[in-house]
N, C-alpha and C positions, 0 to 999 in steps of 0.2 A: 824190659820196659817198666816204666815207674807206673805203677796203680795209679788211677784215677781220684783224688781227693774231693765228695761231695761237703759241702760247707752247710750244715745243719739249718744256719741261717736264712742261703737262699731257700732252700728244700718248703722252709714256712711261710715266707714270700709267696710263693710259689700258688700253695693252698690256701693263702688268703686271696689272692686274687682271684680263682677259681670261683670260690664263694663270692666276691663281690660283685663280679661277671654276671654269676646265677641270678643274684639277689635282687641287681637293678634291671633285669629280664624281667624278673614278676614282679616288681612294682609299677612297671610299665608297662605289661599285658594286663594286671589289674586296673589298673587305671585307665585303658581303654574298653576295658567292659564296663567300668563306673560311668565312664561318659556318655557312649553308645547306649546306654540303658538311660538317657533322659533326664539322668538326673545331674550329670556334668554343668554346670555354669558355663563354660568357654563353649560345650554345644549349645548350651539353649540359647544365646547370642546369637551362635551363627546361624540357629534355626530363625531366632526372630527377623534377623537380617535378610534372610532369604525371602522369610515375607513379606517384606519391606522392597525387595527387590520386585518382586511378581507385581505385588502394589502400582509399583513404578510402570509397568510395561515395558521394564526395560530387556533388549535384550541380553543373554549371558554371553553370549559371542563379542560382545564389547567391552574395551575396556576401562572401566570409569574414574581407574585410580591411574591418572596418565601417569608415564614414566617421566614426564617435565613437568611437574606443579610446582609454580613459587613458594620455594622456602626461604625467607631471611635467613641468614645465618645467625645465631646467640651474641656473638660480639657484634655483628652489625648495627652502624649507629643510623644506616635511614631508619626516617622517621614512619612509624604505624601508617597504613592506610587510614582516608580522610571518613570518615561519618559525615554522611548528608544530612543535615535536618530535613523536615517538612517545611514547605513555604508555608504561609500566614494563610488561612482558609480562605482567605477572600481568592485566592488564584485558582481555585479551582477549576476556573473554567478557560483559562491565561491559554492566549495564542499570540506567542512571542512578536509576529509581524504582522498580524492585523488588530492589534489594542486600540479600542475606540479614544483613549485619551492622547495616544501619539499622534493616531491619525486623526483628527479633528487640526496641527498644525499644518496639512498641506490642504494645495487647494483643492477645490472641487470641481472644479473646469475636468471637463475626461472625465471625470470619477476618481484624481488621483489619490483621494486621501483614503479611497476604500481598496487602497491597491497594497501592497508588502513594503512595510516601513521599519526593518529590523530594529531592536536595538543596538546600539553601539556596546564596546565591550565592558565597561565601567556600568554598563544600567545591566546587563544578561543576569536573571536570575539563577543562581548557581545553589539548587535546594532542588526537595522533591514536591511537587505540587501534588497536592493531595484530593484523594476522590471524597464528593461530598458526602457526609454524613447518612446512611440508609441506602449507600450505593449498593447494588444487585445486580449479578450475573446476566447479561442482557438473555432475552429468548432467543433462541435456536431457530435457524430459518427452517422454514418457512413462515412459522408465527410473528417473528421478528418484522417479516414486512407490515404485519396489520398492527402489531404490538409495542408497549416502550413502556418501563416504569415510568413515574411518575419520577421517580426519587433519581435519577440517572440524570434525567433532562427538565428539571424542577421551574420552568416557563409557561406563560400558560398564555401568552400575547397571545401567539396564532391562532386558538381557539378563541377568541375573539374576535381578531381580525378580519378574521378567514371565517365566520362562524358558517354564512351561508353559503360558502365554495364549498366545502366536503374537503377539507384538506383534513384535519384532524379535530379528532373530539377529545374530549376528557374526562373520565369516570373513573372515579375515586382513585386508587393508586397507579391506574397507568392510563397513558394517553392509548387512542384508535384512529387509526389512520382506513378511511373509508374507500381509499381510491381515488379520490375526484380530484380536482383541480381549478382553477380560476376556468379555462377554456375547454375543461372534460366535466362537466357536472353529471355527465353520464354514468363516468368511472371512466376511468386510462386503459382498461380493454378495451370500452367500444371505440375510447379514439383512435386508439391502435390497430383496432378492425376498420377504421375506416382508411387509415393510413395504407396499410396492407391491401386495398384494393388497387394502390398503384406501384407502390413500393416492395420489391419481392424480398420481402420479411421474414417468409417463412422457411424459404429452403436454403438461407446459409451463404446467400449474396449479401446480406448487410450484417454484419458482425459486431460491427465498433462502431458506437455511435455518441454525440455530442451534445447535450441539453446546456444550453445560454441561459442564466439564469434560473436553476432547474429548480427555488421552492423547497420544500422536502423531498423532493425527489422520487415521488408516484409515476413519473413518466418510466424512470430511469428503472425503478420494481419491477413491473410490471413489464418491461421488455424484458427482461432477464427471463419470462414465462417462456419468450419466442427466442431462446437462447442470442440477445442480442445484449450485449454486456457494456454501459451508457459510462462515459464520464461527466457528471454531471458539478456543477459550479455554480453558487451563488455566493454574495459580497456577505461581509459580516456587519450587517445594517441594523436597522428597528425593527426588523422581524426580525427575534431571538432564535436565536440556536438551528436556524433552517437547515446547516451542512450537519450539526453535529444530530440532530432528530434523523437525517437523513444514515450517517453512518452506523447510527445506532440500532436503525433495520433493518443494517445488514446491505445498505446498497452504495456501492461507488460512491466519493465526491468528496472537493479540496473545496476551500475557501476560494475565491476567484471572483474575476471581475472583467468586461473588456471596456479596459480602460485605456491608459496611453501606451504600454508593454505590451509583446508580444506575449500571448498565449503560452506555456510551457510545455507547447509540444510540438512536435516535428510537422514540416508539410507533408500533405499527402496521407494523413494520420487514417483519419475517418469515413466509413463508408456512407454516412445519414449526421446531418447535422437540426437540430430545431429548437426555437426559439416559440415558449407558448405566454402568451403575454409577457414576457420579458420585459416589455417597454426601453428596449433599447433601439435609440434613431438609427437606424440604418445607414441612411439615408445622407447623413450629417457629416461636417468634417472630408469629404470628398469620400464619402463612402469607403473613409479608411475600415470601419469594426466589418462590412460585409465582405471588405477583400481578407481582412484577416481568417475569416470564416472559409474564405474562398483558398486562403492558403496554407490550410491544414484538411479540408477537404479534397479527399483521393478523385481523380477523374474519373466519370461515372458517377459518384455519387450525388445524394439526397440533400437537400435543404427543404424545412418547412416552417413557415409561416403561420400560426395560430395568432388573433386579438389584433389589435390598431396594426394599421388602419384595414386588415383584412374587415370587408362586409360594413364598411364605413358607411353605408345607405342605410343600412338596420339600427345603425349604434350612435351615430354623429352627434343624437340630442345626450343620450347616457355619458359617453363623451365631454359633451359640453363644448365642441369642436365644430367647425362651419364645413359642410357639404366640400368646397371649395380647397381649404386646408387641407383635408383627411384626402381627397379624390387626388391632389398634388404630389402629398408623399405619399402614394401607394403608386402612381407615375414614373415617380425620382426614383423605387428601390426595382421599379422592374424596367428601367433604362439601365441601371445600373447593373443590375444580373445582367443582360445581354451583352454588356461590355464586357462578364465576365467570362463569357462562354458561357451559362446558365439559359435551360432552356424551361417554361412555363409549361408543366405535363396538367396540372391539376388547378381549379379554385373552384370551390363549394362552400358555399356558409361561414362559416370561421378557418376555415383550411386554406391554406395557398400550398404547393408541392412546385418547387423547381428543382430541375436534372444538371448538375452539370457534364459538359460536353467530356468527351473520353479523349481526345485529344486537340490540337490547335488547329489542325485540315479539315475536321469535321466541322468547325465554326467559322461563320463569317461576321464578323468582326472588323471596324476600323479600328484604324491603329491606336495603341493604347499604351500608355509608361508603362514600362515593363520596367519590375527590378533588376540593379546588376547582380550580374552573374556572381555568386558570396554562398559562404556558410552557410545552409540552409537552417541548420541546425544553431548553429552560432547565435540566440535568440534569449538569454540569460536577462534579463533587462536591457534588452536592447527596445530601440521605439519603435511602436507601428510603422508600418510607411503607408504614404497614399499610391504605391505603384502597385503592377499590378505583378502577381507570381508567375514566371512562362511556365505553359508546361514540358514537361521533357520534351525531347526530339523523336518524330516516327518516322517511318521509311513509309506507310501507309493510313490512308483514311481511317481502315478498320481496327488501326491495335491502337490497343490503351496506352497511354502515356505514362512511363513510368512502369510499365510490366502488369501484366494481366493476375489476376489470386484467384486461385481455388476457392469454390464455398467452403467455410467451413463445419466440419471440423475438417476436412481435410489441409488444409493450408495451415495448419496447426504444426506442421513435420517438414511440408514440402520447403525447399528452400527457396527463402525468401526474393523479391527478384531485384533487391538491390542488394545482394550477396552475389546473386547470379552478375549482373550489370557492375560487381566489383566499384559499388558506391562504398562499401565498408570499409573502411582499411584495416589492413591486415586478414581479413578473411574469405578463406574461400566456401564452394559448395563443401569441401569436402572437409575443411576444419568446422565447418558448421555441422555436418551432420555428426561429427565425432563429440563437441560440442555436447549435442542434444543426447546421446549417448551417456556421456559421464554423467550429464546430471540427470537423467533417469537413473542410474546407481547411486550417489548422491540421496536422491530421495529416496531411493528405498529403504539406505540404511538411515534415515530420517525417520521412515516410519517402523522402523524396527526399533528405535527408542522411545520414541511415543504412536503407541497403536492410535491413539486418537488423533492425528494428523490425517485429515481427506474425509473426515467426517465433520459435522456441523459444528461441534466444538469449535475450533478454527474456523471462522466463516471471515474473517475480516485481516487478511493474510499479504503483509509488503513484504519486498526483497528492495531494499538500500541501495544495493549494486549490481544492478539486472542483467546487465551482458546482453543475449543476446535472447533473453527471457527462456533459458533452457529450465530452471527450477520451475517460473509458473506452467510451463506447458507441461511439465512433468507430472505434475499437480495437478492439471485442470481437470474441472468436476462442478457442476451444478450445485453441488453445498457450498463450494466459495470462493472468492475471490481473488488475485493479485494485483495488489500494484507496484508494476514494476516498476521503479526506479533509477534512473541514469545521474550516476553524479556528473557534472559541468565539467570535470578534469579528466574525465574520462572518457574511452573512445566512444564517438557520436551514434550509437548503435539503437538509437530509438524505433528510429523508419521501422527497420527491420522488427521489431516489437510488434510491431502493429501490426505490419504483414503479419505476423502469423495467427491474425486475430485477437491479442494482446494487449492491454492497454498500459499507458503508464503515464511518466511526464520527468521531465529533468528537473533537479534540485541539486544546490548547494549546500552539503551538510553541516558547513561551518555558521548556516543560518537555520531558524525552526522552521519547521514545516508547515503547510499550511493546513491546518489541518486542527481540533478543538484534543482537548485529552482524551486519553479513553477511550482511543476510536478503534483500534487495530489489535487482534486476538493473539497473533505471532508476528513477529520480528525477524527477518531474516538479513545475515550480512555477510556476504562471502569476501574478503578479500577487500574491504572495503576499510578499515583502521591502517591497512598497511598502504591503502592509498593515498589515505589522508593523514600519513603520520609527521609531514611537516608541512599541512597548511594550517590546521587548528589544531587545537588540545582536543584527545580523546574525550577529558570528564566533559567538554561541553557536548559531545557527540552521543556518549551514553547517557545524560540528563533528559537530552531531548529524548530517545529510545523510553526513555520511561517513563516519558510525557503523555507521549502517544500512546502506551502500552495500558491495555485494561490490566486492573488486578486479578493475578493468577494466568495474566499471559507468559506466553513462553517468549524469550529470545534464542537462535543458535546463530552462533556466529563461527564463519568460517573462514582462519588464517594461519599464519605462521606462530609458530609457538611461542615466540620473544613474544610475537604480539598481543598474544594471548595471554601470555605471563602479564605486562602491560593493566591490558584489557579487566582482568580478574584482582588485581589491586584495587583498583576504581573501582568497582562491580562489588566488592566486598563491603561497601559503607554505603549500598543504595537500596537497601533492605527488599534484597535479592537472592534467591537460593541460589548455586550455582556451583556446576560440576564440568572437567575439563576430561574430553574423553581423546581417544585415540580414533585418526581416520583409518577407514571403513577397513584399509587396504593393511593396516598393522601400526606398530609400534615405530618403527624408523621411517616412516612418514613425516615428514618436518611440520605440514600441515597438520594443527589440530580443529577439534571442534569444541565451541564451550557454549553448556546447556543452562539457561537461568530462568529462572521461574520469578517473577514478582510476586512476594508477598501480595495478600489480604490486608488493607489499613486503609483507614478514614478519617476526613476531621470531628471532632466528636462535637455534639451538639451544645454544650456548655457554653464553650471557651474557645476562641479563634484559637489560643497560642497552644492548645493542648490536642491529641492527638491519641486515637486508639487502635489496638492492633487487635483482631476478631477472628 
């Protein structure tokens, strides 16, 4: 056999390798002692990061660098994403559908010019309306009710106006809001204690309630004490900023009016409806505004009457009104409750308290225009009517019409009874309770991104696209608020809102809300761009979003990842922080979530056209 011939060559090979093997072993166990000892650049980054992260409250169980973030590609010729400017300072205070200079062109008859006049598409501001000059973090409720910068809500009408009512006072940089009212000079407890003598307010039979004209909205505070959670409305008139004073202290309320449009909310809505000098005719129009009232008030419930012509014999000359006149239409509004089924429980001094009847057997009643049988819901600008609402059908005298509710908070879970009564489409008890399920998981991992959600931080908290209000109940808590939201395209699931003790109202979001800037602490949207992904343009939907949003609010939006992709182009030029995370449930979830923070900025005091970020 032939000897084996080694080739010197390899043999050296061989031994340099060996050596080179060794040599990048210790330069890379050195080099991890360099780092791990503090003094590595690439650690102290990710140490910095890490407290940046804790900073955040975010959790590490999540993941923030999704596995879908929009990246152009290098050759790609789309165009960069758009930079929003700031609008002109004078908008600062701009509500797209009640602008005093549009509405001054309709009439006045009804009230129509103080009602929602959008702009057309060619007038829509497409900028970022900027918060005024010395704006400041509102106060945290509780103080929020009695409290308001100055520099927030920079009007000082009503402290005039209003000097001798106790609505609001003014001292030096912030307004005080004492409690009182044109028809409570007491404070809004004791009127509230006087309501509460017939009104069972306290154990969780009246839940949701309605203020007509609500003022700053001391009625609507001040219940929230008796866990009764008020939607409260007044016009955007010559008394400045009444809803936005109102939002700013933390309590319910849209711009609104009852005027020739139906109400934006479902029948059956409310357990206590009241009007305290409102000075709205009743009485007038064939008693169309008191059936409107009548049909959005749940059977069983409250109506009350506060000012003209209640106590018309004490007041007739203050007034300035004939005995005769006032004695008339205080006649006209209680023939007309009896027509409604409304029964007269209460009148003392400035008070009136009517009941309506729980169902149509319990009342007797002549015959009366009843509306046809329709959408009950179907109510978008549609017009009042002068007929009258029937109430559902009962087998008996003693059941409520329309399904009996739990006090709350129990009726907060139980399924709702137009879920049960299969008024919802598509839903049953049991996709409802499953429903209320997800989004109790849902928010939890909401608050495992931000621990400060369900605390006062967030006191002033919408959801866009409510469903069947699973997020607000999920949430609910005496620090804050929801308003739930039903878009007009979407399934008619308000009722059911309300049963659970929930307030809300329906909007179209290809129009602004009613509502002043700056009102709302968090933003929430589930599913709601891919609803609306071919009725209007997203940038008009997230403009408004940032309209409404205070600085250093959060938005989370919650959809499909295209849409988010979408979503977060736009989002990127609206001087918005903004991170796209993975749902709860992992990474091949389709559905993502994307978390955005609005910057801090203001108009600066100089120069309308200039602009500072602080």
């Amino acid at each position: 056999m032939a000897p084996k011939v080694h080739s010197s060559g390899n043999k050296g090979r061989s031994r340099l390798s060996i050596f080179v093997i060794i040599a990048l072993c210790s330069f890379f166990y050195l080099l991890g002692v360099w780092q791990r000892s503090g003094f590595g650049k690439g650690d102290g980054y990710a140490i910095e990061m890490n407290k940046q992260q804790e900073n955040c409250n975010a959790s590490p169980s999540l993941d923030f660098e999704s596995h879908h973030k929009y990246v152009a590609s290098i050759e790609s010729s789309e165009p960069k994403a758009k930079v929003f400017k700031p609008c002109d300072a004078k908008f600062t205070d701009y509500t797209p559908c009640q602008e005093q200079d549009r509405a001054m062109r309709f009439p006045r008859e009804n009230m129509i010019y103080r009602e929602r006049h959008c702009p057309p598409e060619e007038e829509k501001l497409r900028c970022l309306i900027p918060a005024p000059n010395g704006y400041t973090s509102p106060f945290t409720w509780p103080k929020s009710r009695d409290y308001v910068y100055y520099s927030n809500v920079p009007f000082k009408s009503l402290t005039v106006e209003k000097a001798n009512q106790n609505w609001v006072e003014y001292h030096g940089n912030v307004f005080k809001f004492p409690g009182g009212g044109t028809m409570f000079p007491q404070g809004a407890d004791a009127y509230i204690d006087e309501l509460a003598r017939v009104i069972p307010i306290a154990d969780g039979t009246v839940r949701t309630a309605l203020d007509t004209g609500c003022g700053v909205a001391s009625w609507g505070a001040y219940m929230l004490k008796r866990n009764v959670v008020t939607m409260s409305f007044a016009p955007r008139d010559n008394h400045e900023a009444q809803v936005q004073f109102a939002l700013e202290r933390g309590v319910p309320a849209i711009i609104g009016v009852l005027g020739s449009i139906k109400l934006p909310y479902p029948s059956r809505s409310f357990d206590m409806a009241q009007c305290s000098r409102c000075l709205i005719q009743w009485a007038s129009n064939d008693g169309t505004y008191l059936k409107e009232v009548d049909r959005v008030l749940r059977p069983g419930g409250y109506w009350v009457l506060s000012g003209p012509p209640i106590n018309w014999k004490t007041y007739y000359k203050t007034w300035k009104r004939t005995k005769e006149d006032l004695k008339a239409e205080q006649t006209s509004i209680e023939d007309l409750a009896k027509s409604l089924c409304w029964e007269k429980q209460y009148e003392k001094g400035d008070i009136a308290i009517f009941r309506k009847k729980i169902n149509a057997k319990s009342c007797k009643r002549k015959s009366a225009n009843y509306c046809e049988a329709s959408d009950a819901d179907d109510l978008w600008y549609k017009k009042m009517e002068t007929c009258v609402t029937p109430f559902p059908e009962v087998e008996s005298p003693s059941e409520v019409a329309g399904g009996e509710l739990k006090k709350f908070p129990a009726r907060l879970y139980d399924v709702p009874p137009r879920v049960r009564n299969g008024e919802v489409p598509g839903v049953t008890s049991e996709s409802y309770k499953e429903d209320s399920k997800l989004w109790k998981k849902h928010v939890a991992a909401y608050k495992r991104i931000s621990r400060l959600l369900g605390t006062t931080r967030y006191r002033n908290i919408m959801d866009m696209n409510a469903g069947l209000g699973g997020f607000a109940a999920a949430l609910e808590s005496s620090r804050l608020w929801v308003m739930n939201v039903v878009p007009i395209i979407a399934e008619k699931t308000l009722g059911a809102v309300y049963e659970r003790g929930l307030i809300g109202m329906y909007h179209d979001w290809c129009e602004g809300f009613s509502t002043y800037p700056r009102t709302y602490d968090l933003i929430h949207a589930s599913s709601l761009f891919k609803l609306y992904q071919d009725k209007c343009e997203y940038e008009d939907i997230l403009l408004e979003m940032d309209r409404i949003l205070r600085p250093e609010g959060i938005v989370i939006v919650r959809d499909e990842v295209d849409v988010i992709n979408k979503v977060m182009k736009i989002a990127g030029g609206m001087r918005w922080d903004i991170k796209m995370m993975d749902h709860e449930d992992g990474p091949l979830v389709p559905q993502k979530i994307l978390i955005a923070v609005k910057q801090y900025w203001v108009a600066a005091a100089a120069s309308n056209s200039t602009f500072t970020d602080q």
